[in-house]
C-alpha positions in Angstrom: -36.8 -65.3 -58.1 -40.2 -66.5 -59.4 -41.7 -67.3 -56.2 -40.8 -64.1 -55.3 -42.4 -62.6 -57.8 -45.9 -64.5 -57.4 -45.5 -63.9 -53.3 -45.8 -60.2 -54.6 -48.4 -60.8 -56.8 -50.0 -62.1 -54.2 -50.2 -60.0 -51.7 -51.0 -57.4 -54.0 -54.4 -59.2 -55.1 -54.9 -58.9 -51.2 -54.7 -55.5 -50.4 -56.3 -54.4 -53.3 -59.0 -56.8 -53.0 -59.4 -55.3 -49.3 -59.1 -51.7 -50.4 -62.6 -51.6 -52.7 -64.8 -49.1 -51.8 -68.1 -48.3 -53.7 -68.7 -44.8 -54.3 -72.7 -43.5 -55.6 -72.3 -41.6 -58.7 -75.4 -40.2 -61.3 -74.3 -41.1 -64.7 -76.0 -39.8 -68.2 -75.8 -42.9 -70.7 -76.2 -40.2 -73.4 -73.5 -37.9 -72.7 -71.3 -40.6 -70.9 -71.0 -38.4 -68.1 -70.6 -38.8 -64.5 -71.6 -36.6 -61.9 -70.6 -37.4 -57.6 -72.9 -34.6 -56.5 -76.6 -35.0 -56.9 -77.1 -31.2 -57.4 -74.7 -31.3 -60.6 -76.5 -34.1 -62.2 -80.1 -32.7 -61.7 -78.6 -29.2 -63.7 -77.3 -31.6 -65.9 -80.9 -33.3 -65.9 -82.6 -29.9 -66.6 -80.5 -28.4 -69.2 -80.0 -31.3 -71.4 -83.4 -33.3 -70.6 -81.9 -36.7 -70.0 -82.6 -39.3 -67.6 -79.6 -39.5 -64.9 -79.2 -43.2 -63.2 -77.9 -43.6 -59.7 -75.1 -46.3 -60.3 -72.2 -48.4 -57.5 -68.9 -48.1 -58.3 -65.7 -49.5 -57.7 -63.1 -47.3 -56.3 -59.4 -48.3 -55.4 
């Protein structure tokens, strides 16, 4: 029943290792807020007058 159980485990690692996809989002450090379109970040940049960073990440 173990092996089993680590088989699964296994295969699981490899499908979601093989399902990453990086996604570009603008994220405030000061608000902790994350923005996926450019134009809401920018408002966001305007209104509150803090820098927004272009950062990778990791979607499964």
């Amino acid at each position: 029943m173990e092996e089993i159980g680590s088989i699964m485990q296994y295969l699981y690692k490899q499908i979601i290792h093989n399902l990453r996809v990086t996604e570009l989002i603008w994220k405030c450090f000061r608000c902790n807020l994350s923005f996926k379109d450019d134009n809401l970040a920018e408002i966001h940049k305007k209104i509150s007058n803090h820098s927004v960073t272009k950062v990778k990440t990791i979607v499964v």
